[in-house]
N, CA, C and O atoms as a GROMACS GRO file, in nm:
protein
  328
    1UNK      N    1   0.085  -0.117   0.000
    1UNK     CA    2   0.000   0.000   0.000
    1UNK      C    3   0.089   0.124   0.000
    1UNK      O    4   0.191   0.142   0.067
    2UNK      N    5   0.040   0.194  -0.076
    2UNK     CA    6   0.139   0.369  -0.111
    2UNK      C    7   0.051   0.442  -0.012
    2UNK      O    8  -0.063   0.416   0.028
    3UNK      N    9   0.132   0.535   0.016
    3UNK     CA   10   0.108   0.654   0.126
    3UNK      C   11   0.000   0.738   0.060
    3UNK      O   12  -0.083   0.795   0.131
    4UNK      N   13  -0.003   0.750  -0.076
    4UNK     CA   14  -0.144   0.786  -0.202
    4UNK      C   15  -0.270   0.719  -0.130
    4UNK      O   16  -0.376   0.775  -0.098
    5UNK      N   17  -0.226   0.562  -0.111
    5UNK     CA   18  -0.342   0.492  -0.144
    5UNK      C   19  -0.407   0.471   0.026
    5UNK      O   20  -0.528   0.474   0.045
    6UNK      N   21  -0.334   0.454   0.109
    6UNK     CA   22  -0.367   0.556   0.271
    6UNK      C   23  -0.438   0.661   0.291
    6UNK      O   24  -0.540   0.664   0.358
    7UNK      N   25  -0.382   0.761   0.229
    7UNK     CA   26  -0.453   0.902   0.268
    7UNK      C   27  -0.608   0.860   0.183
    7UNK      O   28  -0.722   0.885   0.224
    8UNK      N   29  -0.570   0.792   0.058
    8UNK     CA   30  -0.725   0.799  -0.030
    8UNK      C   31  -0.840   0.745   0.030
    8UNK      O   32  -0.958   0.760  -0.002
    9UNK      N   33  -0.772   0.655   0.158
    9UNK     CA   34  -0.856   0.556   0.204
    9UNK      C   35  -0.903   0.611   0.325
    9UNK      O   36  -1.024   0.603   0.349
   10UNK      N   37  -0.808   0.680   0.423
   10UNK     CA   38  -0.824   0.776   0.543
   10UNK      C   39  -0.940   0.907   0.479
   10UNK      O   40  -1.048   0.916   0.538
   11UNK      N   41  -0.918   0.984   0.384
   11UNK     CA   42  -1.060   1.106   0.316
   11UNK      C   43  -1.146   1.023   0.347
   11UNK      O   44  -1.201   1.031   0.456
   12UNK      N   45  -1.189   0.883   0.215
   12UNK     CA   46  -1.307   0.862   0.182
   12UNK      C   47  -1.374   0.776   0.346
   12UNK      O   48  -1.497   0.779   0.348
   13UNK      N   49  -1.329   0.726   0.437
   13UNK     CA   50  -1.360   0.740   0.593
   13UNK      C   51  -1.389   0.890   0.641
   13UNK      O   52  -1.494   0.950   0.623
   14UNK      N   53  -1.336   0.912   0.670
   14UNK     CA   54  -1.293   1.073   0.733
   14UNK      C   55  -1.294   1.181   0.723
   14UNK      O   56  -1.311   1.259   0.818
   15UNK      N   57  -1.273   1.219   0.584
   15UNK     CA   58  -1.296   1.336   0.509
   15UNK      C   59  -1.199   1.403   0.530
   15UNK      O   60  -1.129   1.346   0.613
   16UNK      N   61  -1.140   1.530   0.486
   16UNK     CA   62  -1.006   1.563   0.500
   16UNK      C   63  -0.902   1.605   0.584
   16UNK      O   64  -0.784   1.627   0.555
   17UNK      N   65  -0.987   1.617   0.742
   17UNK     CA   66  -0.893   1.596   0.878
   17UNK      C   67  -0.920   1.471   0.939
   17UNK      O   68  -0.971   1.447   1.049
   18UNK      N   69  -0.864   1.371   0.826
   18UNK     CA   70  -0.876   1.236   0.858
   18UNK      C   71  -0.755   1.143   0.968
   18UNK      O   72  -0.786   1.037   1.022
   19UNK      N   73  -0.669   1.185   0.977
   19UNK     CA   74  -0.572   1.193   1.053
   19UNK      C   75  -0.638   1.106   1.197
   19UNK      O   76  -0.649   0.986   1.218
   20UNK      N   77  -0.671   1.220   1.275
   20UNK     CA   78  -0.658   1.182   1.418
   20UNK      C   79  -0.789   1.063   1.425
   20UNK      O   80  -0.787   0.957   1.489
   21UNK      N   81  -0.902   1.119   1.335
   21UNK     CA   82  -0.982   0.996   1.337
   21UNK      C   83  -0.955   0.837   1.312
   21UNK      O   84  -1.010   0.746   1.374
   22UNK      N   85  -0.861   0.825   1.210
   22UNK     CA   86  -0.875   0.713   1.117
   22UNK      C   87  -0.732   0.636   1.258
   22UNK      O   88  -0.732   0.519   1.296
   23UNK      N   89  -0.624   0.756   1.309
   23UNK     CA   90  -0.582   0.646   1.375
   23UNK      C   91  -0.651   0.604   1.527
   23UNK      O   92  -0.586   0.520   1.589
   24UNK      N   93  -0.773   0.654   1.591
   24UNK     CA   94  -0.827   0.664   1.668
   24UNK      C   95  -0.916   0.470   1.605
   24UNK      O   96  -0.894   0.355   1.644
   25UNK      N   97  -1.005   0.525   1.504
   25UNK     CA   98  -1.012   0.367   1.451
   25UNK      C   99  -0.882   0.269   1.378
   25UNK      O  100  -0.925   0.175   1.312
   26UNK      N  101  -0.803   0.276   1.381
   26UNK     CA  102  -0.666   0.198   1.375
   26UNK      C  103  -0.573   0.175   1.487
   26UNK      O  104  -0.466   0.115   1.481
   27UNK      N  105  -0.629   0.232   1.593
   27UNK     CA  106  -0.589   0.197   1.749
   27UNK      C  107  -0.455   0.240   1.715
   27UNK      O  108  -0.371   0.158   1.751
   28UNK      N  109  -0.399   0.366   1.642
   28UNK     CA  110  -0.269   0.413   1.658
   28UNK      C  111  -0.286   0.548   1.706
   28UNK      O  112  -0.389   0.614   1.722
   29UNK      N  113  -0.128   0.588   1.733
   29UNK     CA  114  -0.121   0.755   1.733
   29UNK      C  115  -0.150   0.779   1.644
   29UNK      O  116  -0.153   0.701   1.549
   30UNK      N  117  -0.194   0.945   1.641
   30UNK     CA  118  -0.222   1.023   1.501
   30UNK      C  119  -0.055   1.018   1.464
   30UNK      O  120  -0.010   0.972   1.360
   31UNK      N  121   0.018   1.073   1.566
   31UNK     CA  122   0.160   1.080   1.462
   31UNK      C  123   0.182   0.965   1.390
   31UNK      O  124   0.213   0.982   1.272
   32UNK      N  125   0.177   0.892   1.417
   32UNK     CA  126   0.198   0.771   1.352
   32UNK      C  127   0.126   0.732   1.218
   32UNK      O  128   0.184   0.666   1.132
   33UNK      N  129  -0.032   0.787   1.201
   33UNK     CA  130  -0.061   0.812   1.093
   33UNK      C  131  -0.012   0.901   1.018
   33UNK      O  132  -0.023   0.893   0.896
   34UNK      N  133   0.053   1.005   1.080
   34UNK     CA  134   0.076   1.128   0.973
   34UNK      C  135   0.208   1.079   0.943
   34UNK      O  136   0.237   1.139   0.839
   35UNK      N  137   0.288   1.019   0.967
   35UNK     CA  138   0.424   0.943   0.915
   35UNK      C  139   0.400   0.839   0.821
   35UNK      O  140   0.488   0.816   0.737
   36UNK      N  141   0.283   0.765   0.823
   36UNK     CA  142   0.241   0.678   0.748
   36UNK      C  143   0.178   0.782   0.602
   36UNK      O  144   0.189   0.744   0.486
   37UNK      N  145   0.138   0.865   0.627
   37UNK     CA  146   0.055   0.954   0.516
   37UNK      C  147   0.162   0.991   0.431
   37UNK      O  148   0.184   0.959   0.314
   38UNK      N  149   0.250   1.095   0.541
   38UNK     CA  150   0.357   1.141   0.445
   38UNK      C  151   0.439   1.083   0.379
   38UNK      O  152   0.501   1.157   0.302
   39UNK      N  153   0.485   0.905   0.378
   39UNK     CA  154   0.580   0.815   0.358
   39UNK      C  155   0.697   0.848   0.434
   39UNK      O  156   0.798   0.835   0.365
   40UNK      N  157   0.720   0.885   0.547
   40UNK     CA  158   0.828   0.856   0.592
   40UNK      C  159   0.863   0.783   0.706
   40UNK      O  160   0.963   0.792   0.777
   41UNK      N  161   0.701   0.662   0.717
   41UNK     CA  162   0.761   0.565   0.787
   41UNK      C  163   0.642   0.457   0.698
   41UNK      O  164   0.534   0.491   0.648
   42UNK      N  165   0.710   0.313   0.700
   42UNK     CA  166   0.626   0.235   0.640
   42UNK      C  167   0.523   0.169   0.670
   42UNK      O  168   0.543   0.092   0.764
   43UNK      N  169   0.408   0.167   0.624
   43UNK     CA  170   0.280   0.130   0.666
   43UNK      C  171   0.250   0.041   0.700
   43UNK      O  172   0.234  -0.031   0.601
   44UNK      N  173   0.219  -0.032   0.828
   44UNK     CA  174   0.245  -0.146   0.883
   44UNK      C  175   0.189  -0.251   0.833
   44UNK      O  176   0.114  -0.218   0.740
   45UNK      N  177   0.191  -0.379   0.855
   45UNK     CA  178   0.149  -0.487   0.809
   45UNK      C  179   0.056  -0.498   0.863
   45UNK      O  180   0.064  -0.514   0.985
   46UNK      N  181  -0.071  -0.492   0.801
   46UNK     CA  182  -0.241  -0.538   0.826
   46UNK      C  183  -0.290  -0.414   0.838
   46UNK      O  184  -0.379  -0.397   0.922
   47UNK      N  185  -0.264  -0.350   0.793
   47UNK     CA  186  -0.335  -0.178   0.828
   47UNK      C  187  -0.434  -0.155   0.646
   47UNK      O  188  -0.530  -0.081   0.625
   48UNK      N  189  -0.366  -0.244   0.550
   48UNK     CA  190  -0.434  -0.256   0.420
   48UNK      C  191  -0.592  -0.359   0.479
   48UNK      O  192  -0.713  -0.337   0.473
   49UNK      N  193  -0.523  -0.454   0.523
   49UNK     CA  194  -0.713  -0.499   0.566
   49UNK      C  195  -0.768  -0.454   0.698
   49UNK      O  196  -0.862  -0.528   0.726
   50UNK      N  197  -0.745  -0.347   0.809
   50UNK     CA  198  -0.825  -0.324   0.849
   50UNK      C  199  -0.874  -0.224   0.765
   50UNK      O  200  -0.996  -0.220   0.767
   51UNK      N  201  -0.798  -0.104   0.658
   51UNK     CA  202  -0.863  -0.032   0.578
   51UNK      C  203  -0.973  -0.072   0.522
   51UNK      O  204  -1.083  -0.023   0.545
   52UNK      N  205  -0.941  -0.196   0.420
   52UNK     CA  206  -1.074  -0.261   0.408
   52UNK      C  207  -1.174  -0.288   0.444
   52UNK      O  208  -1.280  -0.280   0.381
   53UNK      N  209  -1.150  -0.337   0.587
   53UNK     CA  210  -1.268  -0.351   0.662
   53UNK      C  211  -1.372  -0.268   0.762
   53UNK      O  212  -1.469  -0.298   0.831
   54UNK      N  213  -1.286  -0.124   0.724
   54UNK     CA  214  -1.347  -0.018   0.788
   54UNK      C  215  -1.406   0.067   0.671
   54UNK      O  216  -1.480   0.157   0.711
   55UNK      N  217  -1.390   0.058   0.512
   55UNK     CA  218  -1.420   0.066   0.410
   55UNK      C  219  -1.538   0.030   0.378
   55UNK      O  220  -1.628   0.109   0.347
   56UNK      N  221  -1.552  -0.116   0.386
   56UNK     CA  222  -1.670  -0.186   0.404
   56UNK      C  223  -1.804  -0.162   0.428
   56UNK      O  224  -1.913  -0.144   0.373
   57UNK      N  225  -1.722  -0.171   0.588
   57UNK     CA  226  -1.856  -0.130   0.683
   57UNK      C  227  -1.863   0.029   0.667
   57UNK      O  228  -1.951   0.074   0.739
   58UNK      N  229  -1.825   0.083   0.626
   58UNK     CA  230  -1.872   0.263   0.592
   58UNK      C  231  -1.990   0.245   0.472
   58UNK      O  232  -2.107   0.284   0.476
   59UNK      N  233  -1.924   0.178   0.370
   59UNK     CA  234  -2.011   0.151   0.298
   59UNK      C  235  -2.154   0.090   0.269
   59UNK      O  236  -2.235   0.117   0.181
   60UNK      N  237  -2.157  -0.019   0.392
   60UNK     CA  238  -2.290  -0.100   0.426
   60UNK      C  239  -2.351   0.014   0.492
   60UNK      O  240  -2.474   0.016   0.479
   61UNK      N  241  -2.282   0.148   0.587
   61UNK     CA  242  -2.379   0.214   0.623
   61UNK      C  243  -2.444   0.279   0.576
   61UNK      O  244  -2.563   0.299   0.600
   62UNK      N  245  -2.333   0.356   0.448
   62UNK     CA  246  -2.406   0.448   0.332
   62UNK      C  247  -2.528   0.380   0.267
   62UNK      O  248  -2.635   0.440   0.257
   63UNK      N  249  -2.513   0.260   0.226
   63UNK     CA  250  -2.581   0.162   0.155
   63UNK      C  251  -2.741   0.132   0.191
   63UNK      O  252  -2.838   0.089   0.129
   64UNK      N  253  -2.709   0.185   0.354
   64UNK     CA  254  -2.830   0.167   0.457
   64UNK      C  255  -2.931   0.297   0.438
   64UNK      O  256  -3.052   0.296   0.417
   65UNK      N  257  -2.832   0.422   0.454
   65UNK     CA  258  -2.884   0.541   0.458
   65UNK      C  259  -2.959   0.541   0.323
   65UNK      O  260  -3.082   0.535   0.316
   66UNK      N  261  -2.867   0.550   0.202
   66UNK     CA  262  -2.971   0.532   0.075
   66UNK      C  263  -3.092   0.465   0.069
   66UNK      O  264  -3.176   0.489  -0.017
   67UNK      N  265  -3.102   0.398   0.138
   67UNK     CA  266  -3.186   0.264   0.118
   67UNK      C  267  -3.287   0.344   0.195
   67UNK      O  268  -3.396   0.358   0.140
   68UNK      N  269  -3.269   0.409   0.332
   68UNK     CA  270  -3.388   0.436   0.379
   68UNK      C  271  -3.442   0.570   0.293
   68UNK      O  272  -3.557   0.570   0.251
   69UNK      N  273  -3.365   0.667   0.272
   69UNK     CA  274  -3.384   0.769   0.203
   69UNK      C  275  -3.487   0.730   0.030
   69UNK      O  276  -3.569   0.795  -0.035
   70UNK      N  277  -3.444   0.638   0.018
   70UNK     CA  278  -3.488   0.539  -0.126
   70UNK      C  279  -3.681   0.546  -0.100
   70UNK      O  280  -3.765   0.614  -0.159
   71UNK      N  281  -3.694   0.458   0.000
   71UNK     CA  282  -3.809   0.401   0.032
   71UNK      C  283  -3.872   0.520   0.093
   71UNK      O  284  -3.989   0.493   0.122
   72UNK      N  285  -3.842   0.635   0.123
   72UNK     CA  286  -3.913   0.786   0.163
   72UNK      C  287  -3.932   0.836   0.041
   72UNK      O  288  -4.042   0.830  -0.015
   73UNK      N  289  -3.860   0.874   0.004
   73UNK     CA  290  -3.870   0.988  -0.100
   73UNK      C  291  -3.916   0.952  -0.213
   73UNK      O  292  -3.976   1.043  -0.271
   74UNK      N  293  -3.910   0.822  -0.284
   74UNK     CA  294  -4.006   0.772  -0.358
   74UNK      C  295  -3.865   0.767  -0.520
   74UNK      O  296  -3.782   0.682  -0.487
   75UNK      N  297  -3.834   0.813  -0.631
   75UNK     CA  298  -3.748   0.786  -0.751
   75UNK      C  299  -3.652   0.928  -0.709
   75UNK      O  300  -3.677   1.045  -0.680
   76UNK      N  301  -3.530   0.844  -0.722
   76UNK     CA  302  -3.410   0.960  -0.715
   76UNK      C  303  -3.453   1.081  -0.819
   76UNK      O  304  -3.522   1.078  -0.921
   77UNK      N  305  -3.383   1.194  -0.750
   77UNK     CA  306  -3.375   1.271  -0.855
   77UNK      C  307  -3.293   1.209  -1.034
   77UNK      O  308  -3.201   1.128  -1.044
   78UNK      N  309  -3.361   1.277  -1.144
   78UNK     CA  310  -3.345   1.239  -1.234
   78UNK      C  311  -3.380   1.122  -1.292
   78UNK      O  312  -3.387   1.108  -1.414
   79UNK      N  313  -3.405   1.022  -1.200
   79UNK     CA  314  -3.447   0.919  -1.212
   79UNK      C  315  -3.642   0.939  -1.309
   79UNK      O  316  -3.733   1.020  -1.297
   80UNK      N  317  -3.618   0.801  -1.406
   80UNK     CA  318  -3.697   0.827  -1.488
   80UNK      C  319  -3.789   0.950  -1.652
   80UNK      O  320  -3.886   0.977  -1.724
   81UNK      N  321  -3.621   0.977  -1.603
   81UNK     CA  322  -3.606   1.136  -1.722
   81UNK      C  323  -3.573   1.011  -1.865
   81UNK      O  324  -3.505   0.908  -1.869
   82UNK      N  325  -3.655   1.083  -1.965
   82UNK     CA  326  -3.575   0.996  -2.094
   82UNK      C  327  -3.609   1.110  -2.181
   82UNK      O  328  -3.576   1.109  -2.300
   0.00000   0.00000   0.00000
């Protein structure tokens, strides 16, 4: 995993003061993330699958929220335009 592909993964969690959060869920220091961000220390081994798995489950929640938002509001916007 590249220090690119970290930070890309820390935003789309976190959003862009992703830092202290993402190592708060990675049970690290923030410094320690921000050494990992910047590449000047290497990103530890298994920190690519808990990314994943905190990826995931962000996603099953979004997935949730749509879903309820879906069944309220009735056809997305744009939806059914031809």
């Amino acid at each position: 995993m590249t220090p690119e592909q970290f930070a890309a993964a820390g935003r789309a969690l976190f959003g862009p003061l992703y830092k202290t959060p993402l190592a708060r869920a990675l049970g690290n220091e923030p410094r320690t993330v921000r050494r990992w961000a910047d590449g000047s220390f290497p990103i530890a081994d298994g920190v690519r699958d808990d990314l994943i798995r905190l990826l995931t489950a962000r996603g099953i929640e979004i997935d949730e929220v749509l879903g309820d938002f879906a069944a309220e509001a009735g056809p997305a916007p744009g939806e059914g335009i031809r």
